[in-house]
PDB file of N, CA, C, O and CB in Angstrom:
ATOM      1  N   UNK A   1      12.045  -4.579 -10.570  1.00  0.00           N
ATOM      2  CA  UNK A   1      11.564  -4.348  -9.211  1.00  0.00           C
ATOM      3  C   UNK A   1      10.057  -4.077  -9.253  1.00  0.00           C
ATOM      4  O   UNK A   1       9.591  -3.342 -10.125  1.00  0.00           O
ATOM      5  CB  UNK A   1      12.326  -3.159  -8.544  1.00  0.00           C
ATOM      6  N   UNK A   2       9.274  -4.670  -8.306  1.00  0.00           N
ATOM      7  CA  UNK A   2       8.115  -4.404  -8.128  1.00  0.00           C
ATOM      8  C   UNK A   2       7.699  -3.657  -7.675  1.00  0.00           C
ATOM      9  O   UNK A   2       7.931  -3.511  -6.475  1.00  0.00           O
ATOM     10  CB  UNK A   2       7.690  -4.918  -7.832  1.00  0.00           C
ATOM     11  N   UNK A   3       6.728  -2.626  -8.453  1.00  0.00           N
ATOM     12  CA  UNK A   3       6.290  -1.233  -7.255  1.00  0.00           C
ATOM     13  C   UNK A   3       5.343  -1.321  -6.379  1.00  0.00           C
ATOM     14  O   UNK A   3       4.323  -2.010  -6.399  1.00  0.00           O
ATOM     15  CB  UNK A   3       5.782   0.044  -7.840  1.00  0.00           C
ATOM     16  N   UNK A   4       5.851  -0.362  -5.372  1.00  0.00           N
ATOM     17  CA  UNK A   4       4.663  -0.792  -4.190  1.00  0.00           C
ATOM     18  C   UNK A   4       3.183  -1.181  -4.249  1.00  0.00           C
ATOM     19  O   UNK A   4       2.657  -2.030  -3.531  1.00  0.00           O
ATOM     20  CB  UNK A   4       4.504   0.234  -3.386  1.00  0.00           C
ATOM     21  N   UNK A   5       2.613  -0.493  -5.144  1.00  0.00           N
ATOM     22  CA  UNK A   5       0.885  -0.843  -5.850  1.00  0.00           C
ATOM     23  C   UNK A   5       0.937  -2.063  -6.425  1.00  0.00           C
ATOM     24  O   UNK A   5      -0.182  -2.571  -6.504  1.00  0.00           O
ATOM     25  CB  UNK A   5       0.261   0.217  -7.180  1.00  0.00           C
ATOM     26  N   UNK A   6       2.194  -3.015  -7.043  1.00  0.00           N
ATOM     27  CA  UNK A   6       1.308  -3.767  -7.462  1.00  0.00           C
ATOM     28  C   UNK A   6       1.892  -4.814  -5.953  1.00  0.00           C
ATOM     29  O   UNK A   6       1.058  -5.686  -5.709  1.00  0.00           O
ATOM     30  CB  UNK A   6       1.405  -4.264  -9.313  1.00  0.00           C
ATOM     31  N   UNK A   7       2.903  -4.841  -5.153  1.00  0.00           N
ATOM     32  CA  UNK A   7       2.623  -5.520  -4.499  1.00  0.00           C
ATOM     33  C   UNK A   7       1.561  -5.272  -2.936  1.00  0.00           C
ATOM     34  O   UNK A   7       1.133  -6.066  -2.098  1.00  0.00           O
ATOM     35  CB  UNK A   7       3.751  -5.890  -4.513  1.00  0.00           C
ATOM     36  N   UNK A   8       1.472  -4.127  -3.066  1.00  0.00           N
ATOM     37  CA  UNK A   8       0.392  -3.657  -2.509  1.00  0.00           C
ATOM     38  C   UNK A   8      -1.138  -4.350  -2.722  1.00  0.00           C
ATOM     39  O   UNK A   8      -1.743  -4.848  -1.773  1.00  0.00           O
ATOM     40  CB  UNK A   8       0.439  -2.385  -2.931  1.00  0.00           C
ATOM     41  N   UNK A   9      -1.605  -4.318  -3.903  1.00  0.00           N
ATOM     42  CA  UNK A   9      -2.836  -4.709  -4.413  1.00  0.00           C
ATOM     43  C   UNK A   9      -2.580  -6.589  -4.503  1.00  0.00           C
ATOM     44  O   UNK A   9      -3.502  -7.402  -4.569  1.00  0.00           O
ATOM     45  CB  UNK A   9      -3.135  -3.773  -6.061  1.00  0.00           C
ATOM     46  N   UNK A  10      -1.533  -6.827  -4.487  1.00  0.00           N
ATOM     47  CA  UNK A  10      -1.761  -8.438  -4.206  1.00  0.00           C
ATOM     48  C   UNK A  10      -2.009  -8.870  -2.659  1.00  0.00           C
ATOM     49  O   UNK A  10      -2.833  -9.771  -2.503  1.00  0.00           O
ATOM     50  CB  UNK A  10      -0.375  -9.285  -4.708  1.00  0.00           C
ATOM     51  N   UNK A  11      -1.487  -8.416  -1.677  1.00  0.00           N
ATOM     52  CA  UNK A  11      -1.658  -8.398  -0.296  1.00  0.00           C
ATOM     53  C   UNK A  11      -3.009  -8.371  -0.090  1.00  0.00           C
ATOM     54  O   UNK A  11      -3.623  -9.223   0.553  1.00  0.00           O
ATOM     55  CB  UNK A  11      -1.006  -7.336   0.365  1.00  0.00           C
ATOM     56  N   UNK A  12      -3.713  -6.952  -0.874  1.00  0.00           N
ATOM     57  CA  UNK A  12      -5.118  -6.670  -0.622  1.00  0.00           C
ATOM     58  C   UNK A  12      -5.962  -7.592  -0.871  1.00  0.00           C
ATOM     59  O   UNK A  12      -6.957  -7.641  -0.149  1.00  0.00           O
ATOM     60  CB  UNK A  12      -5.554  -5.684  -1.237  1.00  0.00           C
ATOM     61  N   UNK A  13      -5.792  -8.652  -2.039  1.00  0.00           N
ATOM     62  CA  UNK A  13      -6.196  -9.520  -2.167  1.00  0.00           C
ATOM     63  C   UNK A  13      -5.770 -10.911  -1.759  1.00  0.00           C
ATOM     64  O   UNK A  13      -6.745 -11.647  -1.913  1.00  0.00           O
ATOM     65  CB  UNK A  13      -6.347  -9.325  -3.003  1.00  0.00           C
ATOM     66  N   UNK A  14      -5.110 -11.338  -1.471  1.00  0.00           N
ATOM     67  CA  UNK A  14      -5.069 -12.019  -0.684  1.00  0.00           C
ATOM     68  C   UNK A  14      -5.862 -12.120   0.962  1.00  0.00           C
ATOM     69  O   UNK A  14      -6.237 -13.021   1.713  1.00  0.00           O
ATOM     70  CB  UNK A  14      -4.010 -11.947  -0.809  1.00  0.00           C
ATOM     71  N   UNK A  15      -5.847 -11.163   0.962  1.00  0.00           N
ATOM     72  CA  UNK A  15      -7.319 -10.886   2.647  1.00  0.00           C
ATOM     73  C   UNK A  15      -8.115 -10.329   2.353  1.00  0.00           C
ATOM     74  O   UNK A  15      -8.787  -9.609   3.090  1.00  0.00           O
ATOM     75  CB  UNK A  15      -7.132  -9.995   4.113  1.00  0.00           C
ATOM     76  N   UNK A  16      -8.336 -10.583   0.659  1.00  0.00           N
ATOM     77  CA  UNK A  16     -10.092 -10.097   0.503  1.00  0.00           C
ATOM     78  C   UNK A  16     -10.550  -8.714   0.505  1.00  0.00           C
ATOM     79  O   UNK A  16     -11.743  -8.408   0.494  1.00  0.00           O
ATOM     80  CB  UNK A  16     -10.969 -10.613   1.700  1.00  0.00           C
ATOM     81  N   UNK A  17      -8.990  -7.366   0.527  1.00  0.00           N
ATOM     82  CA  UNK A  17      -9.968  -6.214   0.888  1.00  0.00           C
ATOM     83  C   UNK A  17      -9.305  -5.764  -1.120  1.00  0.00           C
ATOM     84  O   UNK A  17      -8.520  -6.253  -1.933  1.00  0.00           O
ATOM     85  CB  UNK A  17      -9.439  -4.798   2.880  1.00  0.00           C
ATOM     86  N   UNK A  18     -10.169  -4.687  -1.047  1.00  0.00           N
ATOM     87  CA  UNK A  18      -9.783  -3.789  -1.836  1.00  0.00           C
ATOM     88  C   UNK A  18      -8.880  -2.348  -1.381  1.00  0.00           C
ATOM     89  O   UNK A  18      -8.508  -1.916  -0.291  1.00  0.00           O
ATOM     90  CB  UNK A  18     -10.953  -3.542  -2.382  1.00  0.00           C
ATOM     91  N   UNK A  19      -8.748  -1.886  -2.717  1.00  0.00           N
ATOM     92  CA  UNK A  19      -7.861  -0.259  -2.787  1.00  0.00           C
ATOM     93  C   UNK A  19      -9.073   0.694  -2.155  1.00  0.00           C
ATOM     94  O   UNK A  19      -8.816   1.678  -1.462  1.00  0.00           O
ATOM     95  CB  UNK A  19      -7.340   0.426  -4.810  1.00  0.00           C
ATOM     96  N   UNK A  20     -10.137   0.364  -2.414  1.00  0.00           N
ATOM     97  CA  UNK A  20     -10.945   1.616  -1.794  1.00  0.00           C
ATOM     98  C   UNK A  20     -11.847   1.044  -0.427  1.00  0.00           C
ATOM     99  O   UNK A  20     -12.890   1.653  -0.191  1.00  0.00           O
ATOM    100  CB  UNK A  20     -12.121   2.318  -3.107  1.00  0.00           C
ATOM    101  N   UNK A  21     -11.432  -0.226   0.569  1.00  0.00           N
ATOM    102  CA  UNK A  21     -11.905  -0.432   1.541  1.00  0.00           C
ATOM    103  C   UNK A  21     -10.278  -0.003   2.222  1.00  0.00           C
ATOM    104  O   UNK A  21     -10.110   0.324   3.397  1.00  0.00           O
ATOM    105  CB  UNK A  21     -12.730  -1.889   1.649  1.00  0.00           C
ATOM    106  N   UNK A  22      -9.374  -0.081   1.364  1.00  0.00           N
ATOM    107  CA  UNK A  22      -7.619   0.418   1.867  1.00  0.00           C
ATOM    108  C   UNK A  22      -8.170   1.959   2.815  1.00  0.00           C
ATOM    109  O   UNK A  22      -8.245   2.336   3.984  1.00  0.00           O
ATOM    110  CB  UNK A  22      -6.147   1.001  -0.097  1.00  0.00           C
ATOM    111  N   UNK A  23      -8.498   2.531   1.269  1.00  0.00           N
ATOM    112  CA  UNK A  23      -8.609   4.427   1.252  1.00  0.00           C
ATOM    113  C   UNK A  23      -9.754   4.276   2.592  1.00  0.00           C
ATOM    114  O   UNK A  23      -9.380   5.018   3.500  1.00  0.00           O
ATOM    115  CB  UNK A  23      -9.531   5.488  -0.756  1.00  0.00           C
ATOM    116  N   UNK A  24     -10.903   3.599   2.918  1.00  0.00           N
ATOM    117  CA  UNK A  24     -11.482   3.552   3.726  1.00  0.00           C
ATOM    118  C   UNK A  24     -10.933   3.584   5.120  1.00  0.00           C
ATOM    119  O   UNK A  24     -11.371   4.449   5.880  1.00  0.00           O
ATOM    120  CB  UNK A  24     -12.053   2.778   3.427  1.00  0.00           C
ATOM    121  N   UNK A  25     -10.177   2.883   5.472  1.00  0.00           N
ATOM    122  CA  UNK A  25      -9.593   2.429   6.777  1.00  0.00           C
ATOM    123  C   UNK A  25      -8.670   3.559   7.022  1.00  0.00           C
ATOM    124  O   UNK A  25      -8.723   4.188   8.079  1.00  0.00           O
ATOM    125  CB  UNK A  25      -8.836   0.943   6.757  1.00  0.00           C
ATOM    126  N   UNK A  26      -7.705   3.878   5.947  1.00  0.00           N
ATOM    127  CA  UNK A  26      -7.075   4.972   5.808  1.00  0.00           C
ATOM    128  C   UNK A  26      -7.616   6.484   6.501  1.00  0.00           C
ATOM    129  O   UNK A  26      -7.090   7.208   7.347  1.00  0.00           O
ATOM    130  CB  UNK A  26      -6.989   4.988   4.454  1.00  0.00           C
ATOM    131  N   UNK A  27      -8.801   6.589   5.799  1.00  0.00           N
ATOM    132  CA  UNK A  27      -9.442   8.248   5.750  1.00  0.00           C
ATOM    133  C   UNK A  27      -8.502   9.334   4.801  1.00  0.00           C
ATOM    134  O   UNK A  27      -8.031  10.450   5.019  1.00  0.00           O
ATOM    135  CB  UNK A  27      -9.427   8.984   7.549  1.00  0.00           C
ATOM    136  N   UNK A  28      -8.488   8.346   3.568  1.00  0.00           N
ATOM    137  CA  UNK A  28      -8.382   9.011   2.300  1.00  0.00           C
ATOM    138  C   UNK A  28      -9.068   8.787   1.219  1.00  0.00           C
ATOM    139  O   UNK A  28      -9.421   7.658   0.882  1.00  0.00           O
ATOM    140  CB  UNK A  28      -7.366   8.936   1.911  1.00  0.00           C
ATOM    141  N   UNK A  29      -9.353   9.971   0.497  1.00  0.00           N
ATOM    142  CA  UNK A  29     -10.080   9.289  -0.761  1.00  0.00           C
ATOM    143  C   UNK A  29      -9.657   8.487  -1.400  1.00  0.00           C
ATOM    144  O   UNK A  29      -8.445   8.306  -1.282  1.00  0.00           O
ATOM    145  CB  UNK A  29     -10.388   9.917  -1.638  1.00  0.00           C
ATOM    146  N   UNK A  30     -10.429   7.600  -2.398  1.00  0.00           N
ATOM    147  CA  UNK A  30      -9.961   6.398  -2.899  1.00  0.00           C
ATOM    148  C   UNK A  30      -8.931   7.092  -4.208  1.00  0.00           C
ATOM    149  O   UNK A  30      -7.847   6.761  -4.687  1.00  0.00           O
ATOM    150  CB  UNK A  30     -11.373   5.283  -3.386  1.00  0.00           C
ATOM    151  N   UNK A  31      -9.870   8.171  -4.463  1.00  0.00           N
ATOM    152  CA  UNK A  31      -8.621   8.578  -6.242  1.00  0.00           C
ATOM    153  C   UNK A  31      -7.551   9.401  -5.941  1.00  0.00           C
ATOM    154  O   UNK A  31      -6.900   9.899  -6.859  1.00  0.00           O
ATOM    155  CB  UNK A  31      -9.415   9.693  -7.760  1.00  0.00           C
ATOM    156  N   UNK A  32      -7.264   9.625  -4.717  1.00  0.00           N
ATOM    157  CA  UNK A  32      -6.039  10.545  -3.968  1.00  0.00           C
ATOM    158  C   UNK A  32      -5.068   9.516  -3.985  1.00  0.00           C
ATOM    159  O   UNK A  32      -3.946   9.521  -4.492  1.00  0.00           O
ATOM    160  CB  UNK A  32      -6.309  11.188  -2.277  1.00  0.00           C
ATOM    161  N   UNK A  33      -5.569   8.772  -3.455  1.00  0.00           N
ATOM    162  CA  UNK A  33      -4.498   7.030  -2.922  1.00  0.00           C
ATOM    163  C   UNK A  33      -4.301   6.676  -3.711  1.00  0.00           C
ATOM    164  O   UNK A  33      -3.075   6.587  -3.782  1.00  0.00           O
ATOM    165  CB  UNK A  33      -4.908   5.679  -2.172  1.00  0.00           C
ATOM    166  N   UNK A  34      -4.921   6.198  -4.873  1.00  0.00           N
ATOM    167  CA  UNK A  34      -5.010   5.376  -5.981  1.00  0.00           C
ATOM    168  C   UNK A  34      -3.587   6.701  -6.660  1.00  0.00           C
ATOM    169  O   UNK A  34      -2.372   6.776  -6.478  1.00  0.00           O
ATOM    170  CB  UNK A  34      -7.009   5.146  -6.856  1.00  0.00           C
ATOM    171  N   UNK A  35      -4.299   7.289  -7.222  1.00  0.00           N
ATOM    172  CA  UNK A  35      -3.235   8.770  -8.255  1.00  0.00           C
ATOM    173  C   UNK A  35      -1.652   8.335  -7.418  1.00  0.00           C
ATOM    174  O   UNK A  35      -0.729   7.804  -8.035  1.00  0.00           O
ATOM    175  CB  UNK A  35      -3.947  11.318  -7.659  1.00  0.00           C
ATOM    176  N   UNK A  36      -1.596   8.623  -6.174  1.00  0.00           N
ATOM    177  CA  UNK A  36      -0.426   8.690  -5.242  1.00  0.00           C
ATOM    178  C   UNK A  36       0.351   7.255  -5.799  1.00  0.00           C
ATOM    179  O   UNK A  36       1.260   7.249  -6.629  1.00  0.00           O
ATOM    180  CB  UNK A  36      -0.940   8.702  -3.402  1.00  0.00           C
ATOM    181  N   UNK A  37      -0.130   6.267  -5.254  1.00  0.00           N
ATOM    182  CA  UNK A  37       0.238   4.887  -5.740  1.00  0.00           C
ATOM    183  C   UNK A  37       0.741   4.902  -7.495  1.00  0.00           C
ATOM    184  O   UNK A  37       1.833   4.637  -7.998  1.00  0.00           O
ATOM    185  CB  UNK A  37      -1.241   3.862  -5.475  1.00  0.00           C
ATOM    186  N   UNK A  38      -0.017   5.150  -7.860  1.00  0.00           N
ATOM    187  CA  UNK A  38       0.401   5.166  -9.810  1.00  0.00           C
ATOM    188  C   UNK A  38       1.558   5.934  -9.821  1.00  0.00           C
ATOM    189  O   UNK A  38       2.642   5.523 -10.233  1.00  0.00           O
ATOM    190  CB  UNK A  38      -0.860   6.073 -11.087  1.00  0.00           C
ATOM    191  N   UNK A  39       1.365   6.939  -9.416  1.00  0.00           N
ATOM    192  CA  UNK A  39       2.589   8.224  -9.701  1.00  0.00           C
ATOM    193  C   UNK A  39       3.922   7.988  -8.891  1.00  0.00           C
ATOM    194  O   UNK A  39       4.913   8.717  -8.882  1.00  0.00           O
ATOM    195  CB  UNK A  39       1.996   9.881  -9.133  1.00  0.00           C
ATOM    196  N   UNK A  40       3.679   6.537  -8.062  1.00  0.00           N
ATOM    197  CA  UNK A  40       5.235   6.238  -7.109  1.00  0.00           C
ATOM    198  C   UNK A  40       5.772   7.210  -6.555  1.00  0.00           C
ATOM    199  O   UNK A  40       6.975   7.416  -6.717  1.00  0.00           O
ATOM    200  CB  UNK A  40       6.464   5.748  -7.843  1.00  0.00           C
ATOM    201  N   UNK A  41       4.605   8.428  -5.388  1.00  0.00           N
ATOM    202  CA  UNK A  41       5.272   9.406  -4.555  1.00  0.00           C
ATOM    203  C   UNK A  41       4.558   8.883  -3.217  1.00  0.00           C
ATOM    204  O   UNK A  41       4.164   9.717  -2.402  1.00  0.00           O
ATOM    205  CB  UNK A  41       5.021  11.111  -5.010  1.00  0.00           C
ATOM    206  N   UNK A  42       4.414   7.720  -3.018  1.00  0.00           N
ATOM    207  CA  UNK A  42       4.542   7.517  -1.431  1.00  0.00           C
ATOM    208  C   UNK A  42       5.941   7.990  -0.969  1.00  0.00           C
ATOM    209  O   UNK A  42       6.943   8.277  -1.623  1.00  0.00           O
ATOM    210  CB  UNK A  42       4.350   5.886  -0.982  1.00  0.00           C
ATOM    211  N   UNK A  43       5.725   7.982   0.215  1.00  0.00           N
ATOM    212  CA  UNK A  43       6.876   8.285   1.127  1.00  0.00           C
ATOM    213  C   UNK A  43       7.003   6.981   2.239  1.00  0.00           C
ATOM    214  O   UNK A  43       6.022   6.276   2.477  1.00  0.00           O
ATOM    215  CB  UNK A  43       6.573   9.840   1.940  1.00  0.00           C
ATOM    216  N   UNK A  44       7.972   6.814   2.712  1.00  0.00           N
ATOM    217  CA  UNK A  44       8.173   5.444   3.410  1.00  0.00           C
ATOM    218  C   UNK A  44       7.231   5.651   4.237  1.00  0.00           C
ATOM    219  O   UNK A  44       6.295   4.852   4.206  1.00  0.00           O
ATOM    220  CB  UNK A  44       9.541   5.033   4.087  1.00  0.00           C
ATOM    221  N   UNK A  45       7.187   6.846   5.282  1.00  0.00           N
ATOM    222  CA  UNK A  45       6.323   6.669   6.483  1.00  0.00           C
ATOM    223  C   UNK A  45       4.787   6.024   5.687  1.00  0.00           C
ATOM    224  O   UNK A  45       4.232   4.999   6.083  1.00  0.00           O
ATOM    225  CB  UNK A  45       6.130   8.393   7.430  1.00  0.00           C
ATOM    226  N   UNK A  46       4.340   6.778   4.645  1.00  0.00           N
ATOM    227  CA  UNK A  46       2.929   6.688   3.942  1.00  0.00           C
ATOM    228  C   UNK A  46       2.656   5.428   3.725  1.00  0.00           C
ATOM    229  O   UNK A  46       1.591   4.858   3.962  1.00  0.00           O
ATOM    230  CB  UNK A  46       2.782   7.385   2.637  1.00  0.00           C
ATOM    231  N   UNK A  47       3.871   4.870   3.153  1.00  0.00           N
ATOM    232  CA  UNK A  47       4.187   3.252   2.396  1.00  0.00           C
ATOM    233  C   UNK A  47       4.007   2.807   3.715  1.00  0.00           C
ATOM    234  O   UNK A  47       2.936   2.201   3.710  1.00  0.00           O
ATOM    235  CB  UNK A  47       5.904   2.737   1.504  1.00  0.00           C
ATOM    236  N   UNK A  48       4.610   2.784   5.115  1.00  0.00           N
ATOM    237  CA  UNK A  48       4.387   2.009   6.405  1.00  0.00           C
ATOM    238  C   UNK A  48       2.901   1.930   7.056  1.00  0.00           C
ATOM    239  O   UNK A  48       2.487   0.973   7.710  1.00  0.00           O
ATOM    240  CB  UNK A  48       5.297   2.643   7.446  1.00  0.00           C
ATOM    241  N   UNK A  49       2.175   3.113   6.755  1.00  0.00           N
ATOM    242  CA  UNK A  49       1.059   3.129   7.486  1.00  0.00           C
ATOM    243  C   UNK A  49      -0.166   2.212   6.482  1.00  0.00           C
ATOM    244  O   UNK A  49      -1.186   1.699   6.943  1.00  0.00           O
ATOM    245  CB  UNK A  49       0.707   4.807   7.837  1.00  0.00           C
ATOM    246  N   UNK A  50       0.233   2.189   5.140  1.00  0.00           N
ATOM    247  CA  UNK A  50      -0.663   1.944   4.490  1.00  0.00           C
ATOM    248  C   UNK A  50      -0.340   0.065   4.629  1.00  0.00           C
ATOM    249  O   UNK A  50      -1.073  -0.925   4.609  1.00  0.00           O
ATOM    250  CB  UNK A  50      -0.615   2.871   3.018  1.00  0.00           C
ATOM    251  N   UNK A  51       0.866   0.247   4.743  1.00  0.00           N
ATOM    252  CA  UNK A  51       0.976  -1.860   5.037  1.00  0.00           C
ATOM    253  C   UNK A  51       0.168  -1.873   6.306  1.00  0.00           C
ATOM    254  O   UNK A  51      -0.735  -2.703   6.416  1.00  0.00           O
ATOM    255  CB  UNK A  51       3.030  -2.830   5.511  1.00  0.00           C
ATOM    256  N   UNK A  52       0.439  -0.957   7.343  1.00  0.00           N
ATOM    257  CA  UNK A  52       0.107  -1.512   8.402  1.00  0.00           C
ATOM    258  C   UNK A  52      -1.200  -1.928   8.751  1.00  0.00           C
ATOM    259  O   UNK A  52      -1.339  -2.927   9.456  1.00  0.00           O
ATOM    260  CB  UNK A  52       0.481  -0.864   9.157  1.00  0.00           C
ATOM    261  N   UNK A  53      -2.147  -1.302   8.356  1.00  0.00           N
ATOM    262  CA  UNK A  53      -3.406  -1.254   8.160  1.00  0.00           C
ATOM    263  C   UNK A  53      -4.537  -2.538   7.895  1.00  0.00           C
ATOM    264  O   UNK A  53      -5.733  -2.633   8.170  1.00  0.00           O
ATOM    265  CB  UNK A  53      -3.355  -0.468   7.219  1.00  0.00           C
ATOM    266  N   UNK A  54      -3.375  -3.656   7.097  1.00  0.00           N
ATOM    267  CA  UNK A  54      -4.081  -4.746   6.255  1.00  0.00           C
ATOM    268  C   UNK A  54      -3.140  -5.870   7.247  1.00  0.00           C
ATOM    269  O   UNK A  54      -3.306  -7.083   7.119  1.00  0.00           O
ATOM    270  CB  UNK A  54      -3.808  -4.703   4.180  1.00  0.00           C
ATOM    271  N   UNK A  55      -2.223  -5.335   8.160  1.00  0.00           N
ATOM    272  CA  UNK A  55      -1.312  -6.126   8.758  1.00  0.00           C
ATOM    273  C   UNK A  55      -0.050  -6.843   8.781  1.00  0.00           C
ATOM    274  O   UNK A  55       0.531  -7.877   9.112  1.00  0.00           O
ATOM    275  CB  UNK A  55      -1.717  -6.615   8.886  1.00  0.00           C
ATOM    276  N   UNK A  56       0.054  -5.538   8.162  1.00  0.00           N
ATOM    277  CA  UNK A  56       1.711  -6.133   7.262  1.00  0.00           C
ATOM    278  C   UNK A  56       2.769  -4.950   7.721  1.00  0.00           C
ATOM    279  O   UNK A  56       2.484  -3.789   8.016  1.00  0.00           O
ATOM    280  CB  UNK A  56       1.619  -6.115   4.993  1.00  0.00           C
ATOM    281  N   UNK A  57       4.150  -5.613   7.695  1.00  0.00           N
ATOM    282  CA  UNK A  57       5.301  -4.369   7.991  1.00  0.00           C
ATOM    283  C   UNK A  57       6.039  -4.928   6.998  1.00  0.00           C
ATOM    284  O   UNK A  57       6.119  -6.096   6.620  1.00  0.00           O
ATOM    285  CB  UNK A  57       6.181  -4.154   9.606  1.00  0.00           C
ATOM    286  N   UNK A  58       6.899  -3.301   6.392  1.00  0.00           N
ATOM    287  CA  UNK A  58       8.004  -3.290   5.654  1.00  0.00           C
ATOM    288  C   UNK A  58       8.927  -3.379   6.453  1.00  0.00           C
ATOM    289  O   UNK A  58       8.923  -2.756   7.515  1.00  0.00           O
ATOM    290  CB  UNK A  58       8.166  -2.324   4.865  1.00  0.00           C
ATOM    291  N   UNK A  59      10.089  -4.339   6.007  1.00  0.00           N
ATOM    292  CA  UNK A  59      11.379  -4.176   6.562  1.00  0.00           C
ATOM    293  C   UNK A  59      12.745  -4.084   5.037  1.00  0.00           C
ATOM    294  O   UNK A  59      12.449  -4.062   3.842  1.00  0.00           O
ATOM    295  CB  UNK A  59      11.547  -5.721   7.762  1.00  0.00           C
ATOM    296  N   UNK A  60      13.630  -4.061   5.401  1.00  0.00           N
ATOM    297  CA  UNK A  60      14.486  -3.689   4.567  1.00  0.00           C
ATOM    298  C   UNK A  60      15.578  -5.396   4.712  1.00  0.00           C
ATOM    299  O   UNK A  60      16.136  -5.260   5.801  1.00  0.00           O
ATOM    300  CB  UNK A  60      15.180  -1.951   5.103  1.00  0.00           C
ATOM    301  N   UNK A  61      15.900  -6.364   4.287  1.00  0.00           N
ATOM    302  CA  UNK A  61      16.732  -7.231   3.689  1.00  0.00           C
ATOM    303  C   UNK A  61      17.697  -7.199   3.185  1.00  0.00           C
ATOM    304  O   UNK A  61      17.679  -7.215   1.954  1.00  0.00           O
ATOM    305  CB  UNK A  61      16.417  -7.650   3.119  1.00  0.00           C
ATOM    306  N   UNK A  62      19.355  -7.122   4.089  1.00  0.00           N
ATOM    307  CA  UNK A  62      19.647  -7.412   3.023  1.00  0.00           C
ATOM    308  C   UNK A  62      20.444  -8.344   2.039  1.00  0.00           C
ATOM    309  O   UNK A  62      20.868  -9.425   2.450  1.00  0.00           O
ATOM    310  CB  UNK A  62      19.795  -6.745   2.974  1.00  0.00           C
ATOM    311  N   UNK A  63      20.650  -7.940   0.755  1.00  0.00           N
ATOM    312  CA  UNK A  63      20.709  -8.714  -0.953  1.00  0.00           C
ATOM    313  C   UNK A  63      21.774  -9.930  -0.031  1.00  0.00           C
ATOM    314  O   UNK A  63      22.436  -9.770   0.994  1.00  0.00           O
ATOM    315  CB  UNK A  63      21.792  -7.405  -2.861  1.00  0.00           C
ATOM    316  N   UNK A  64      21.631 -10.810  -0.667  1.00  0.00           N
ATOM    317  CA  UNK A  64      22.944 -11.700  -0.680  1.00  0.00           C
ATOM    318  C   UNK A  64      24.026 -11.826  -2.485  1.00  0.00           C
ATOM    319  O   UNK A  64      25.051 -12.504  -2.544  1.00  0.00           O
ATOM    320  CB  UNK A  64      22.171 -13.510  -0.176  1.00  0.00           C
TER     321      UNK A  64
END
C-alpha cells in the first residue's frame, strides 16, 4: 500500500507545486508537515484538507 506522502508528493508534482508551497497554502510549517507525513499520523480530516488544497478529494472504493 502506498502511503499518503508518497502519493501525495506525486500529485504535487504533477501540477508543478511542491511540499513546502503545500505547507504554504496550508499555514503550516514546512518541517511540521513534512515530520507529520513521514511519521504516518495524519488524520483523515488533515489527509482531506491537505488533498483539497492542490484539488483533489479522497474517497473510499470499494475492493472488487
Amino acid at each position: 500500500m502506498r502511503k499518503f506522502e508518497s502519493l501525495l508528493k506525486g500529485k504535487l508534482a504533477e501540477n508543478g507545486l511542491t511540499l513546502a508551497k503545500l505547507s504554504e497554502m496550508s499555514g503550516v510549517i514546512p518541517q511540521n508537515l513534512s515530520k507529520k507525513l513521514k511519521r504516518g499520523t495524519t488524520s483523515y480530516d488533515e489527509a482531506r484538507h491537505i488533498a483539497d488544497l492542490p484539488g483533489y478529494d479522497i474517497e473510499c472504493i470499494k475492493r472488487k
